[in-house]
N, CA, C and O atoms as a GROMACS GRO file, in nm:
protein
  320
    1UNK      N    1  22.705  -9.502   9.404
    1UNK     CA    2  22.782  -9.435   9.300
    1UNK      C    3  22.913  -9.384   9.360
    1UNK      O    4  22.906  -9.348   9.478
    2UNK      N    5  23.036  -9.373   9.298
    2UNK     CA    6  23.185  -9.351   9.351
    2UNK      C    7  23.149  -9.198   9.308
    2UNK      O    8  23.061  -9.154   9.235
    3UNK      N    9  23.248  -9.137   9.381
    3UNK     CA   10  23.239  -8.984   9.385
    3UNK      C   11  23.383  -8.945   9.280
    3UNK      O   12  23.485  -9.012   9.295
    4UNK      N   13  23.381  -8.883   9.222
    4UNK     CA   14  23.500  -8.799   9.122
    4UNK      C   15  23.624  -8.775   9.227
    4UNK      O   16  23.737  -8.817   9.203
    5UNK      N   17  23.592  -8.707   9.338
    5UNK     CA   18  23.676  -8.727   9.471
    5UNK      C   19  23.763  -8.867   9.537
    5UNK      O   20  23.880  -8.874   9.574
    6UNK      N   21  23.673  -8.956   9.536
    6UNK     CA   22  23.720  -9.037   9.556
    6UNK      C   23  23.843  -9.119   9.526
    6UNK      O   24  23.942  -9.159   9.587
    7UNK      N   25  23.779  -9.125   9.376
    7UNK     CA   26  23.879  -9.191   9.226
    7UNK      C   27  24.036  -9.075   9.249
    7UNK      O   28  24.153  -9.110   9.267
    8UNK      N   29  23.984  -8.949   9.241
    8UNK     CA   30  24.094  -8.868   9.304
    8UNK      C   31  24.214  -8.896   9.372
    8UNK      O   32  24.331  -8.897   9.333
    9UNK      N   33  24.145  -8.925   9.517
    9UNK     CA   34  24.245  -8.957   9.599
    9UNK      C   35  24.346  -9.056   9.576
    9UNK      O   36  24.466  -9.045   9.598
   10UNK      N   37  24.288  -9.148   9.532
   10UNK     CA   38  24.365  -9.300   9.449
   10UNK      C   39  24.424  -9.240   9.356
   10UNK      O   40  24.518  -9.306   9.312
   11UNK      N   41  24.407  -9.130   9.300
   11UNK     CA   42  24.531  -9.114   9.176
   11UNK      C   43  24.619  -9.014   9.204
   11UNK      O   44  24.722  -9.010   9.137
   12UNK      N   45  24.592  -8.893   9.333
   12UNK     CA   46  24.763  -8.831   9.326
   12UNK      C   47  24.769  -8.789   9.470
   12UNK      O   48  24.800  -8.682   9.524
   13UNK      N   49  24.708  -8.971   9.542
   13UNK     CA   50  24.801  -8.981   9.657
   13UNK      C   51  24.949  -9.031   9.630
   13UNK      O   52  24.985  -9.073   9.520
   14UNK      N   53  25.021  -9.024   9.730
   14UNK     CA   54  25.216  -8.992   9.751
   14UNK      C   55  25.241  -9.093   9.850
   14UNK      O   56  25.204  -9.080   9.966
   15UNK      N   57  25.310  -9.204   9.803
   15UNK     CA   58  25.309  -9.264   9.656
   15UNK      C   59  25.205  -9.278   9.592
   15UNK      O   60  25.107  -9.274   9.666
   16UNK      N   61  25.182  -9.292   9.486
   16UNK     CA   62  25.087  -9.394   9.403
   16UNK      C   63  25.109  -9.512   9.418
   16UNK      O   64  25.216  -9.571   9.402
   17UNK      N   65  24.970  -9.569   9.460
   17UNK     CA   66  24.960  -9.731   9.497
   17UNK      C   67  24.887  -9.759   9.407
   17UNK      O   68  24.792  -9.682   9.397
   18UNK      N   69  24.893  -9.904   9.275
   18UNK     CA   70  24.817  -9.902   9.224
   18UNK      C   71  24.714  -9.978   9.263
   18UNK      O   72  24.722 -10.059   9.356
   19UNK      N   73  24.578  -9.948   9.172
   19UNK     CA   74  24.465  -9.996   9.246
   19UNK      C   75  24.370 -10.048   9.142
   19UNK      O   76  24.427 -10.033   9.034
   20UNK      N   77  24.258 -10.099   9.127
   20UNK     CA   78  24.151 -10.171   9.069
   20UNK      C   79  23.995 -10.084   9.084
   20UNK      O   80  23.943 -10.045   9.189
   21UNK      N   81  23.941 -10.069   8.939
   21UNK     CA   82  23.823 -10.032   8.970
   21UNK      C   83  23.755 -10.178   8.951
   21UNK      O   84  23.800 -10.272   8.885
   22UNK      N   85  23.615 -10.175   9.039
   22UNK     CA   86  23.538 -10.311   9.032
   22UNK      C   87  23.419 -10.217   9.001
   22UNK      O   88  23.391 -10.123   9.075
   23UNK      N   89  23.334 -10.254   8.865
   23UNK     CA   90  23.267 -10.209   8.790
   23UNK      C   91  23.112 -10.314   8.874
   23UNK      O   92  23.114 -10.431   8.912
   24UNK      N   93  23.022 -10.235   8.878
   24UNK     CA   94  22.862 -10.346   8.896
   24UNK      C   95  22.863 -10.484   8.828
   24UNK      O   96  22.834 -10.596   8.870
   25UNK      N   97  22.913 -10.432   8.691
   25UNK     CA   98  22.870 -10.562   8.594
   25UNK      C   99  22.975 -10.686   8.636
   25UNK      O  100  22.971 -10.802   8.593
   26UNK      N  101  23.057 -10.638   8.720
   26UNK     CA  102  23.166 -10.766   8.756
   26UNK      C  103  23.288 -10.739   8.699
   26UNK      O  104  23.384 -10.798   8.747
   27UNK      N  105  23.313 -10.643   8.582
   27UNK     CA  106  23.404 -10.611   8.470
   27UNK      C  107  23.504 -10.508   8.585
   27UNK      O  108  23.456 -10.424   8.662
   28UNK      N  109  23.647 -10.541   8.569
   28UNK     CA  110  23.726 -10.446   8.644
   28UNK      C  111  23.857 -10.422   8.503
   28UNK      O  112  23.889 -10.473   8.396
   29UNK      N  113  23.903 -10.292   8.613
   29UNK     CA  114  24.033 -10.223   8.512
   29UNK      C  115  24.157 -10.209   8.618
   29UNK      O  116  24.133 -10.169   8.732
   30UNK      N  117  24.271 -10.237   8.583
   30UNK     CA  118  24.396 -10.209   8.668
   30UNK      C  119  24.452 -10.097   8.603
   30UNK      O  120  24.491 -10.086   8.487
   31UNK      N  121  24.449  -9.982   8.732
   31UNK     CA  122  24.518  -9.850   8.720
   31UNK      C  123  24.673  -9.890   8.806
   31UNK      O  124  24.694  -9.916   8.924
   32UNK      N  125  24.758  -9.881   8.695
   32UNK     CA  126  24.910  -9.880   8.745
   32UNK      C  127  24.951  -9.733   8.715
   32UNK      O  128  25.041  -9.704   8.794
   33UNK      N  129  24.934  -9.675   8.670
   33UNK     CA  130  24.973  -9.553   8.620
   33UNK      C  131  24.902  -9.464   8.640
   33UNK      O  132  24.789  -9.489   8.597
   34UNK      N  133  24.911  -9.349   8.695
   34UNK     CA  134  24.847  -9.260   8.752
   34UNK      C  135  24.828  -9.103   8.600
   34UNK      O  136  24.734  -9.022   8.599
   35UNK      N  137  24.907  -9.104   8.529
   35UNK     CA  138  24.900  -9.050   8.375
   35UNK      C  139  24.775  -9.141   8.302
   35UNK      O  140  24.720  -9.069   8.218
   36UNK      N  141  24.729  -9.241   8.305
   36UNK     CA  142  24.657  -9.308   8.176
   36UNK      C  143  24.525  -9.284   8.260
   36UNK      O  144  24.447  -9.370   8.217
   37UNK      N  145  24.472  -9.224   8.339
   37UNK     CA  146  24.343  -9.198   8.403
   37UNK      C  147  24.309  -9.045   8.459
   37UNK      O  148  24.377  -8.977   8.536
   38UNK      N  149  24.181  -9.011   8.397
   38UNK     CA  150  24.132  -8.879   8.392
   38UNK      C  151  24.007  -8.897   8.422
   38UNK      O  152  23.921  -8.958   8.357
   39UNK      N  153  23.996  -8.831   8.545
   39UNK     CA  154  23.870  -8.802   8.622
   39UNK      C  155  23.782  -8.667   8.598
   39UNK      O  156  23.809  -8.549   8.620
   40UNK      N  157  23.680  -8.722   8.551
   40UNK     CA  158  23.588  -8.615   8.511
   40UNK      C  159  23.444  -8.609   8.627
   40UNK      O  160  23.420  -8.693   8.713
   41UNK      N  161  23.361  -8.483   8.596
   41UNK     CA  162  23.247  -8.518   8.716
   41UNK      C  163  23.150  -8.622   8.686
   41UNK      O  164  23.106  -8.647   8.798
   42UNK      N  165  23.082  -8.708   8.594
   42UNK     CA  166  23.033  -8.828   8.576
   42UNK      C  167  23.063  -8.948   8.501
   42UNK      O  168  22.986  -9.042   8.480
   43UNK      N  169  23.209  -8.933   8.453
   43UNK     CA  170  23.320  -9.066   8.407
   43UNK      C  171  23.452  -9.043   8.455
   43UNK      O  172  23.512  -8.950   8.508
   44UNK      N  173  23.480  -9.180   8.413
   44UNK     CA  174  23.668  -9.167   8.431
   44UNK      C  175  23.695  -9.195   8.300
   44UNK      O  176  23.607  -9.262   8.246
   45UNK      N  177  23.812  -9.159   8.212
   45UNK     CA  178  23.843  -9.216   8.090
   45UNK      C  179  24.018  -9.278   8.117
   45UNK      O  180  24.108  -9.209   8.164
   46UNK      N  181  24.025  -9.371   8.089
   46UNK     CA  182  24.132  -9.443   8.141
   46UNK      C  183  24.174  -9.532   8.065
   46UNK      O  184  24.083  -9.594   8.011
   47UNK      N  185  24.331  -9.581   8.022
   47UNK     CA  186  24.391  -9.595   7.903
   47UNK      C  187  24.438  -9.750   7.960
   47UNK      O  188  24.494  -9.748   8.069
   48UNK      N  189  24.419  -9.876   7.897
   48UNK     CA  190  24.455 -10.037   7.935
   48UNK      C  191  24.344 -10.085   7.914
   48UNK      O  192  24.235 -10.035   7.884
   49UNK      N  193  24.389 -10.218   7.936
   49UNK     CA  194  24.313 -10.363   7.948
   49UNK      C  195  24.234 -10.348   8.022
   49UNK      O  196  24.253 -10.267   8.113
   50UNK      N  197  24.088 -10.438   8.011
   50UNK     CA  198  23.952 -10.454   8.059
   50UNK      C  199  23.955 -10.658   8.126
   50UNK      O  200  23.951 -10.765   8.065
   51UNK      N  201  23.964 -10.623   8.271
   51UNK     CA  202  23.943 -10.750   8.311
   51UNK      C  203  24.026 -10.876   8.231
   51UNK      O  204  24.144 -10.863   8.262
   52UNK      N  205  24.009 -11.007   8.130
   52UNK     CA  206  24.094 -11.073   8.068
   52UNK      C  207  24.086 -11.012   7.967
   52UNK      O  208  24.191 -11.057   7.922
   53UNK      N  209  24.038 -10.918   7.858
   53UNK     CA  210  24.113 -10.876   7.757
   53UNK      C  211  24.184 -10.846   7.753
   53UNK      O  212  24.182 -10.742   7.817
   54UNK      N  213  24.327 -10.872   7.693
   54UNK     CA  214  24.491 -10.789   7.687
   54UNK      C  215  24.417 -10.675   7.573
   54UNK      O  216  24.494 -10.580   7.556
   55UNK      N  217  24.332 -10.665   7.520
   55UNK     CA  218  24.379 -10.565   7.442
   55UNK      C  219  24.332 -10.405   7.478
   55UNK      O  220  24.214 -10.373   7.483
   56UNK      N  221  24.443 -10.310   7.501
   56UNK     CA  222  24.496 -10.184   7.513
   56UNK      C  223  24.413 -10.115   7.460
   56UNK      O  224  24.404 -10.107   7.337
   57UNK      N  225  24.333 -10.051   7.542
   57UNK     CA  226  24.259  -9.901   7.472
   57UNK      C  227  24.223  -9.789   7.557
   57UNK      O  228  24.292  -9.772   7.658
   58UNK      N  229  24.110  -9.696   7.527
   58UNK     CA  230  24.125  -9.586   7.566
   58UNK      C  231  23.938  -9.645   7.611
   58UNK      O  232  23.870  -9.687   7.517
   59UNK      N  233  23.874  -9.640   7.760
   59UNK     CA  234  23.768  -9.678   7.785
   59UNK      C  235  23.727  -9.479   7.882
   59UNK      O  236  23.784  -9.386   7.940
   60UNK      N  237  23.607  -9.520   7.840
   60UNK     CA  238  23.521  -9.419   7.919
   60UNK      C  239  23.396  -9.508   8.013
   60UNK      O  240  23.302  -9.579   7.976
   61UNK      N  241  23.438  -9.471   8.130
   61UNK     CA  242  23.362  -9.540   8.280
   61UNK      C  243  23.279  -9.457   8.341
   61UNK      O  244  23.325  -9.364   8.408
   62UNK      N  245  23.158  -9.474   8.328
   62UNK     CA  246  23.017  -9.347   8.413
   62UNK      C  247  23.066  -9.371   8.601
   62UNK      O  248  23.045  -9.473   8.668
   63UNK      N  249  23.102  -9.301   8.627
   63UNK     CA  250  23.101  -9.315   8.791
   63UNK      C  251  23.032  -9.387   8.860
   63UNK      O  252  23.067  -9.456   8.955
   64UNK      N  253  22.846  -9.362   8.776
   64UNK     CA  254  22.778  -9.431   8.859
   64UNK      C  255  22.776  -9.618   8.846
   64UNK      O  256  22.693  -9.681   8.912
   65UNK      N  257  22.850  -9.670   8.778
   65UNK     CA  258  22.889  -9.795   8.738
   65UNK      C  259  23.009  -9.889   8.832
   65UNK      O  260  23.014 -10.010   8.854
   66UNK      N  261  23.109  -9.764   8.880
   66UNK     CA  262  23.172  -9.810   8.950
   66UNK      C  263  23.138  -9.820   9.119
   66UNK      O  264  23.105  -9.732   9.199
   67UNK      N  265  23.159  -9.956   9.134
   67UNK     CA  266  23.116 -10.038   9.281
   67UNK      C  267  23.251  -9.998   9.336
   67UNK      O  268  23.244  -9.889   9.280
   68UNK      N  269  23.363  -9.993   9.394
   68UNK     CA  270  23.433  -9.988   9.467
   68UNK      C  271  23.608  -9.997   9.408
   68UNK      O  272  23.644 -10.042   9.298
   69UNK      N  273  23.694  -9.944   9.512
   69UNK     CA  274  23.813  -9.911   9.416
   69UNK      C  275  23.872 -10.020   9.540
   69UNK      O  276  23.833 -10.021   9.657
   70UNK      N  277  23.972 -10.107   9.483
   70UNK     CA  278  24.066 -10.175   9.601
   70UNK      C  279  24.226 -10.172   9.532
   70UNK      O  280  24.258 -10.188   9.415
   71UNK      N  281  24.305 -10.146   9.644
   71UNK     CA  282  24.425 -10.126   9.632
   71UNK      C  283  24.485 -10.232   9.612
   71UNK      O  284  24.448 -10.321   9.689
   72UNK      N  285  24.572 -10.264   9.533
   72UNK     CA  286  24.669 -10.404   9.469
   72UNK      C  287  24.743 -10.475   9.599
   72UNK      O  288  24.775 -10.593   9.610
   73UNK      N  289  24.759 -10.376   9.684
   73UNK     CA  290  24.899 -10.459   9.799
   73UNK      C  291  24.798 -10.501   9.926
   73UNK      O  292  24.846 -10.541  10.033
   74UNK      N  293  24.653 -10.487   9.904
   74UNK     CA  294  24.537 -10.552  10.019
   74UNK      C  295  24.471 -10.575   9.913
   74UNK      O  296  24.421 -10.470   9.874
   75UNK      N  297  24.442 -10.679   9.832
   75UNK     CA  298  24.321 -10.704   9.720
   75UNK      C  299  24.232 -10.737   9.812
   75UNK      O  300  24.119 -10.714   9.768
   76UNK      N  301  24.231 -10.784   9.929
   76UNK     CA  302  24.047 -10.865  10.012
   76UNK      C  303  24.010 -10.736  10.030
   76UNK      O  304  23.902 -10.706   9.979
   77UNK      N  305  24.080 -10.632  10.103
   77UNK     CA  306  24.015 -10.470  10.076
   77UNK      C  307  23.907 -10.418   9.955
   77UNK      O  308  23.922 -10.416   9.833
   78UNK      N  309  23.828 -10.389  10.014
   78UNK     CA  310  23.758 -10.329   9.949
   78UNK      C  311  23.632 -10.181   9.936
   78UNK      O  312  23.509 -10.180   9.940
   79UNK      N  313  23.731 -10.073   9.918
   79UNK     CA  314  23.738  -9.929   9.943
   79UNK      C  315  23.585  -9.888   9.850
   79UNK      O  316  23.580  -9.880   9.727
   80UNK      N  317  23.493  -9.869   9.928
   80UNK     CA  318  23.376  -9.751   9.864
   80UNK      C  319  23.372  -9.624   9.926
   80UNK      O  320  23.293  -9.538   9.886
   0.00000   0.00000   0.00000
């Protein structure tokens, strides 16, 4: 399970690098924006596209779902 901490650090480290959650089910989300994601203690709720859907919404993510966060400018990285 990813820690609320974790997801943290990825969102108001200096710069913001954007990064990828990789969900268990295989399903990932691209965080470019450090405003459209809100970390709570057992979800994230976070505003975009889901893996190939283009379509734009507002998703709620259980922590314990998310497998690992990797940063866009090392994608073979892969941060738990």
């Amino acid at each position: 399970m990813m820690s609320f901490e974790r997801v943290l650090d990825y969102i108001v480290a200096e710069p913001f690098c954007p990064f990828r959650l990789k969900l268990a089910s295989g399903q990932t989300f691209d965080v470019r924006n450090p405003d459209l994601i809100y970390v709570g203690i057992k979800s994230v709720d976070m505003y975009g596209a889901a893996g190939s859907d283009e379509t734009e919404k507002w998703h709620r993510i259980p922590l314990a779902q998310i497998d690992a966060l990797e940063p866009f400018d090392n994608a073979t990285a892969t941060l738990n």
